[in-house]
C-alpha positions in Angstrom: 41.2 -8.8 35.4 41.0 -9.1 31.6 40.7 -6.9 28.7 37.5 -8.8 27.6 36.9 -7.1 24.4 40.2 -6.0 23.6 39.5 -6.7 19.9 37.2 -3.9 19.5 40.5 -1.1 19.9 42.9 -3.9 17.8 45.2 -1.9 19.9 49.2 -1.6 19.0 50.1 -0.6 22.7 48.9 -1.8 26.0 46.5 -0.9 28.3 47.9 -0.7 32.0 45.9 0.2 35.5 47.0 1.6 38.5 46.0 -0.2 42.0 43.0 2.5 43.4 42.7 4.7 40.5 42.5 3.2 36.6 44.6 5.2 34.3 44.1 4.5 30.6 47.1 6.6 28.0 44.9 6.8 24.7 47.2 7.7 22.0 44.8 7.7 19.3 42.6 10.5 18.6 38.8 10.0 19.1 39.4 6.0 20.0 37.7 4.3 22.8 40.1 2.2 25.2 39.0 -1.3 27.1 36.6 -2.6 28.8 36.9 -4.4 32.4 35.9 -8.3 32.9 32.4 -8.7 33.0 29.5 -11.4 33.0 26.3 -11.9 31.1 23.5 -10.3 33.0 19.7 -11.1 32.8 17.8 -9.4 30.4 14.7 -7.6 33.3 11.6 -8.7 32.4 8.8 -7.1 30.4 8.5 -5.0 27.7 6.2 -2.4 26.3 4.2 -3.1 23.2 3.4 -6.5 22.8 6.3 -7.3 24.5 8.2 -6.8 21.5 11.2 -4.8 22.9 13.4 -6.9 25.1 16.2 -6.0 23.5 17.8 -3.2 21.5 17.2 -4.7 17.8 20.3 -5.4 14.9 19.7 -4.5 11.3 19.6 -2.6 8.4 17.6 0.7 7.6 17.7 2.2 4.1 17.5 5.7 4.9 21.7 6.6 4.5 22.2 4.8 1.3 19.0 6.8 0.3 20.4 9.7 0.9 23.3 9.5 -1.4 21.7 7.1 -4.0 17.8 8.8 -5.1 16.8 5.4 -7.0 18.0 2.9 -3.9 14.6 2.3 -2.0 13.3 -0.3 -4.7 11.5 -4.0 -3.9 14.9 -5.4 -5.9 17.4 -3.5 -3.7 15.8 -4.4 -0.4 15.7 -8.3 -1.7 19.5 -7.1 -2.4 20.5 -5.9 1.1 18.3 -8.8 2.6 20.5 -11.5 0.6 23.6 -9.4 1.8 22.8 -9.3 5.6 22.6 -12.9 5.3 25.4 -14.1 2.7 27.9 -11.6 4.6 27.5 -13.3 8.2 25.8 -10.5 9.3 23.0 -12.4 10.3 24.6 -14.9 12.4 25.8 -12.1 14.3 22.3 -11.0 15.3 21.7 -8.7 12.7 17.9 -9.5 11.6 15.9 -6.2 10.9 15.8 -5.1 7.0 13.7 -2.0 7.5 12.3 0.4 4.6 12.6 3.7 5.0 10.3 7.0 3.3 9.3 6.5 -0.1 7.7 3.0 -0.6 4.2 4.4 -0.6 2.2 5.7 -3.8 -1.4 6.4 -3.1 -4.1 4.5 -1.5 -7.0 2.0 -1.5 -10.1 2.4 -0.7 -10.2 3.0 2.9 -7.7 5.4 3.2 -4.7 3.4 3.8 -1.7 3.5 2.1 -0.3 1.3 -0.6 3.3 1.0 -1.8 4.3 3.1 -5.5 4.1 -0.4 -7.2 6.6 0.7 -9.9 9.2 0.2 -7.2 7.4 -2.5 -4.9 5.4 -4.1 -7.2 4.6 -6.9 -4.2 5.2 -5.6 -0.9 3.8 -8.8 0.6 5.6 -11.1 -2.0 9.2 -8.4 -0.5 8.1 -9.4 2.9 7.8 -12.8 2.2 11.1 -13.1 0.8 12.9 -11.3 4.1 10.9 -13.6 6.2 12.4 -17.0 4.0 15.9 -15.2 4.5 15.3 -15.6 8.7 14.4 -12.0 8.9 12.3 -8.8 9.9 10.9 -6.6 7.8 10.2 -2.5 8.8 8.3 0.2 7.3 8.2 4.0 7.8 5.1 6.1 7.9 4.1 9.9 10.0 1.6 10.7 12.1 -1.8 12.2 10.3 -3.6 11.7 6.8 -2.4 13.0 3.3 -3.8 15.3 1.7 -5.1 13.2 -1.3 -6.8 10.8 1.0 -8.8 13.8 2.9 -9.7 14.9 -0.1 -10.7 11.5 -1.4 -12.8 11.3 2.1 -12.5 7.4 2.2 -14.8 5.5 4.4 -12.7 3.7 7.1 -12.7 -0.1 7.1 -15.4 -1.4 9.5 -17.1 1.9 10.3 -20.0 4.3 9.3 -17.5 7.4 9.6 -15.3 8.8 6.8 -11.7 10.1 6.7 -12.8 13.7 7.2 -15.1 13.0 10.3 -12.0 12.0 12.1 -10.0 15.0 11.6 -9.2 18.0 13.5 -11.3 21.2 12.1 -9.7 23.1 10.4 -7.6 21.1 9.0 -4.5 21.5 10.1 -0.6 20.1 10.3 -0.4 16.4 11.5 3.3 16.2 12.5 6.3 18.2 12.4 6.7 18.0 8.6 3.9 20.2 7.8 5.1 23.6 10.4 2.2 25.5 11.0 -1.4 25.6 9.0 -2.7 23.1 6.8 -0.2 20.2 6.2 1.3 20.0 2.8 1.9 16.4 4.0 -0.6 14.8 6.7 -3.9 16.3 8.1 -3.6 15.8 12.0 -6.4 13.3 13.5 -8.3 14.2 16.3 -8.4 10.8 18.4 -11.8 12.3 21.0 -13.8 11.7 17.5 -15.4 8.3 16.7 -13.9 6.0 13.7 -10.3 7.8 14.5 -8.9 4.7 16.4 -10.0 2.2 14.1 -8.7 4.2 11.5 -5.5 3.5 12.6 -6.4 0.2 13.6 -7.0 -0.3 9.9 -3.7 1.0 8.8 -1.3 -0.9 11.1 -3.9 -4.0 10.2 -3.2 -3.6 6.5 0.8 -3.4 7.6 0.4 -6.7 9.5 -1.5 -8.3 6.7 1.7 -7.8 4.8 3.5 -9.4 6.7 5.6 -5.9 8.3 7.4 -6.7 12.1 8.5 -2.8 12.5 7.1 0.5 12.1 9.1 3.7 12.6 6.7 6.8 12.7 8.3 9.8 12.2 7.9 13.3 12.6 6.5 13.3 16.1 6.2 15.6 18.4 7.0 17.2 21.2 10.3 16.7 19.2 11.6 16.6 15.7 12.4 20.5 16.4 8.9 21.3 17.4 8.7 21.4 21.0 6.0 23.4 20.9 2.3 22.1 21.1 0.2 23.0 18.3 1.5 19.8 16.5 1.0 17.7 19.2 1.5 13.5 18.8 1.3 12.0 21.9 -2.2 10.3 21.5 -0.6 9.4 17.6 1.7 7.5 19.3 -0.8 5.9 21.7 -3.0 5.1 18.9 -0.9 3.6 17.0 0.9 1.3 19.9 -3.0 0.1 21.0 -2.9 -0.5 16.9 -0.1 -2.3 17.1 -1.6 -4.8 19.6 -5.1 -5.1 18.3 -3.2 -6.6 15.1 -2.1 -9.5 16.9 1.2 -9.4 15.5 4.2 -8.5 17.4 5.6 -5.3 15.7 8.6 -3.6 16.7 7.4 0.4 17.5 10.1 3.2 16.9 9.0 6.9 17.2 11.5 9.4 15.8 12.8 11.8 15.5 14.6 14.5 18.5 12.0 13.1 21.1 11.5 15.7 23.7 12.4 14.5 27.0 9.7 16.2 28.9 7.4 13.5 27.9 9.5 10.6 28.0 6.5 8.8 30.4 4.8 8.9 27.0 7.2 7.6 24.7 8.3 4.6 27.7 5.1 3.7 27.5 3.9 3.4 23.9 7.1 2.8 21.5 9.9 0.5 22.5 12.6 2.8 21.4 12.3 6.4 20.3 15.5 8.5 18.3 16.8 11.0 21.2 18.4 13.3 18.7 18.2 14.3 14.3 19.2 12.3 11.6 22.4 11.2 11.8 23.0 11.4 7.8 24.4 14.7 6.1 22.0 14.4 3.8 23.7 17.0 1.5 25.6 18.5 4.3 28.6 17.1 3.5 29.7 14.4 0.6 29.5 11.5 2.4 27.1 9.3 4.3 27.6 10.9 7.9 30.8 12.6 9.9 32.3 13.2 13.0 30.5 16.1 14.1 27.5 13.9 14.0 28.7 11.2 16.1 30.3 13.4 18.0 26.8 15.3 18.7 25.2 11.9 20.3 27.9 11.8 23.1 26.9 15.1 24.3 22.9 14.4 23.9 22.7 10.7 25.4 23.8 11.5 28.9 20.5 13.1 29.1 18.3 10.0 28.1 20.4 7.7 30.3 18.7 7.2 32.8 15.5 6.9 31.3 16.2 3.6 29.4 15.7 -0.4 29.9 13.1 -3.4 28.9 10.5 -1.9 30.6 11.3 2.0 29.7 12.2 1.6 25.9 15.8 1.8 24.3 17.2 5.2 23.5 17.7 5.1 19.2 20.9 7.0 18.4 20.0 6.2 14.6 21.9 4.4 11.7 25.6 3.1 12.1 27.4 4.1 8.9 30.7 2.1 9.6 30.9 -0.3 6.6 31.3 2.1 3.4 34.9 2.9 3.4 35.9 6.3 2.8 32.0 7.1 2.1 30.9 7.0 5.7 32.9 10.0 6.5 34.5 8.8 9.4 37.8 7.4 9.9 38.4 4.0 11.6 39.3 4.9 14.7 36.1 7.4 15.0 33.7 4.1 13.8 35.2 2.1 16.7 34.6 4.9 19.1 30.5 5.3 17.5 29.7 1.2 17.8 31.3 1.3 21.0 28.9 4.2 22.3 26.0 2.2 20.4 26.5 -0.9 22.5 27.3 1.2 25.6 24.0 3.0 25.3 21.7 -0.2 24.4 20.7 1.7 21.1 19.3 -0.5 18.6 22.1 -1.4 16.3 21.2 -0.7 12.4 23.8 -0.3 9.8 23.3 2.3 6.9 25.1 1.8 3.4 25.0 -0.9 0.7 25.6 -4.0 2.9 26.6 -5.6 -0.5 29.5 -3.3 -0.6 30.5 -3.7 3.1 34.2 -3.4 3.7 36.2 -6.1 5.5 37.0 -3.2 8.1 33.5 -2.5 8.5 32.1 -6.0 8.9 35.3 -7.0 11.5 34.2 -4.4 13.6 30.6 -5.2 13.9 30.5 -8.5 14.0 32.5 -8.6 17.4 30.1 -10.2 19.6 31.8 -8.9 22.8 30.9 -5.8 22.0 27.5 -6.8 20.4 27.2 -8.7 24.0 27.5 -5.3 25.5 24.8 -3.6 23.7 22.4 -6.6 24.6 22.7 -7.0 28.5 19.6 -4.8 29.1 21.8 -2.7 31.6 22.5 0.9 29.5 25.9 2.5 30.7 26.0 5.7 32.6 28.3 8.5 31.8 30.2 8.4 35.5 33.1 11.5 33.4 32.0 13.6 31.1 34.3 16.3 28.9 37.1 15.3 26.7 38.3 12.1 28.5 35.2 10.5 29.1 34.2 7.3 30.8 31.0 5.4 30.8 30.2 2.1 33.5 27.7 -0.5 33.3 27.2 -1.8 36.3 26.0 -5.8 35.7 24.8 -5.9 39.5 27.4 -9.0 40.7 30.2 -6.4 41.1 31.4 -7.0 37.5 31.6 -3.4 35.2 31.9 -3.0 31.8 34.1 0.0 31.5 34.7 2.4 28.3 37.1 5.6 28.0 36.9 7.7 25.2 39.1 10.1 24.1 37.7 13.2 22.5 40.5 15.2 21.8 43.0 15.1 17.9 45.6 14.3 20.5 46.9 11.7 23.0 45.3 12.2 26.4 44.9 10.1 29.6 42.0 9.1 30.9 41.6 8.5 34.5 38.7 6.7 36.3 38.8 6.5 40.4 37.8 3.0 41.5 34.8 4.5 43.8 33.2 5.7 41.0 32.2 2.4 39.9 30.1 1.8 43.2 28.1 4.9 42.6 26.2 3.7 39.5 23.5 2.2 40.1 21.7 -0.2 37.3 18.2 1.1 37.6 16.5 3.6 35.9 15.5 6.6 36.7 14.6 9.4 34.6 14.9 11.4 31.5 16.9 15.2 31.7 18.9 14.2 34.5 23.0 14.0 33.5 25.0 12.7 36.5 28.4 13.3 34.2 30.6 14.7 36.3 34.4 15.0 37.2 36.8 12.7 39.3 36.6 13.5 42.7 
């Protein structure tokens, strides 16, 4: 057998297995070892969406450099980061997705809909445009509901008799999890039983199209985004917006964020092709740098619960932005960035760096541009956590007895990881469903 992405560790000792049992001595701290030989699989068929959401995306989001830079999410700096996906070799690598995140929009037109702050995006179409001439995708964030300046406005919606406040619940109240309880100091929440509320949203995701946009990410929904509770409740948001999404007769990428609750993951698989399974992975503020460990770390404990709840068919579990290209500013060191791209690919998570990808380091760019690994993420076939604790180990099983293997040590220490050979039989490629965590010890 080979080691058939042995590049990923750029390893300085070898990796040996015993005959029955694999045993794998890490002696780096937080540092994924090998993988076993493996061949390309078929990707299954279908996907939800307008068929959108074969596979788990590559890209860019704005939303970590934002974080650490206020005046970053301008028309300029996304033409910027679009010219640096490409110039880099990014792009040749599959990366494709430059995707705007909060704080393009500035008011509205005359039906309600939103329209970019054009002292920043004086010509969102003219930005689109100019992704799209780069061999690109363009994204755009938005939440669940109506602001509060458009309720008030009471807009007539495009193509109806009705009005902006006919289609709300009464009394007003919170649209998504932004606003907590009472009246939303951000979005007013829709009531979808009332006539006009659909096309509403028809209009919106219309007027998105129009532009030229091939993503949405709709944030704050819930049950999720720490408000598992149902008096902000999104579900029919969500299914609005994804029979939106295919009455514009463009094929948009859907992401719902952020925490999804897994108790209605039947919802989410069938209306978004990937939703974010846990919070932002940014510090924003938390600490001085873009992410950290504890972060990362925080998704190996939360996607074994998702894992079997994920494909083509089901929707990709979103483990959020890779900050891995920044240096010292990402707040992870190099060994702790192999071990997060690693778990990216493992889990089929849409793949979107964070940063200034004009400032990516040669470090950074080495390690995701490795297409074995990026061959990983796109089989289609998410990996199952088969050991769980500080010497973990997670399997994909490609179906013509070939595995891809991963061991990951979480300890500050050397440890050895040790995977019985049976274990590989028991995982099975298809899905099942969200909650259930078949982690368990070697036996």
């Amino acid at each position: 057998m080979r080691d058939s992405i042995g590049r990923l560790e750029q390893r300085k000792r070898s990796v040996g297995f015993d005959i029955g049992r694999a045993t794998v001595k890490i002696r780096r701290a937080l540092l994924t070892a090998g993988l076993f030989a493996a061949t390309s699989a078929l990707i299954p068929a279908g996907a939800q969406v307008n068929g959108v959401g074969q596979k788990p995306y590559l890209g860019w989001s704005s939303f970590s450099q934002q974080t650490i830079s206020s005046n970053f999410l301008t028309q300029a700096s996304m033409e910027a980061q679009s010219d640096a996906l490409k110039s880099s070799g990014l792009q040749a690598h599959g990366y494709t997705y430059i995707n705007l995140d909060s704080g393009w929009m500035g008011s509205f037109d005359g039906n309600g809909r939103p329209i970019p702050d054009t002292s920043i995006f004086p010509d969102i179409k003219a930005m689109a445009d100019y992704i799209h001439a780069n061999g690109q995708k363009v994204g755009i964030y938005w939440i669940p509901g109506v602001e509060q300046p458009a309720v008030d406005a009471n807009y007539p919606i495009l193509g109806t008799q009705y009005h902006i406040q006919d289609i709300l619940v009464v009394p007003h109240t919170a649209g998504n999890a932004f606003g907590g309880s009472g009246t939303s100091p951000y979005h007013n929440k829709i009531d979808f039983t009332k006539p006009g509320a659909q096309e509403y949203m028809n209009s919106v995701v219309a007027l998105f199209a129009s532009w030229g946009i091939d993503f949405i990410k709709l944030d704050g929904v819930t049950p999720g985004s720490y408000s598992n509770d149902l008096h902000i409740d999104n579900r029919l948001d969500v299914a609005a917006w994804s029979k939106a999404i295919a009455a514009s007769g463009r094929p948009i990428w859907f992401t719902i964020s952020w925490d999804l609750s897994a108790d209605y993951a039947s919802v989410w698989e069938q209306y978004a092709n990937a939703r974010r399974i846990d919070d932002d992975v940014e510090c924003e503020g938390r600490c001085a740098t873009l992410t950290n460990w504890s972060r990362i770390y925080k998704r190996f404990r939360d996607i074994p619960g998702w894992q079997n709840a994920t494909s083509a068919t089901l929707g990709w579990n979103d483990l959020d932005s890779l900050d891995v290209g920044d240096g010292a500013l990402d707040g992870l060191t190099n060994e702790e960035k192999r071990s997060a791209f690693t778990l990216w690919a493992f889990a089929n998570a849409p793949m979107y760096l964070g940063g200034d990808l004009t400032k990516i380091d040669d470090f950074g760019k080495q390690l995701v541009t490795n297409d074995e690994v990026i061959a990983v993420n796109q089989t289609g076939i998410p990996a199952k956590q088969v050991i769980g604790g500080d010497t973990q180990v997670w399997v994909t099983n490609l179906g013509n007895g070939s595995y891809y293997v991963a061991l990951f040590n979480m300890n500050d220490f050397p440890a050895t990881a040790s995977l019985p050979w049976r274990s590989l039989s028991r995982v099975e490629m298809r899905p099942g469903r969200a909650g259930h965590n078949p982690a368990r010890s070697p036996r």
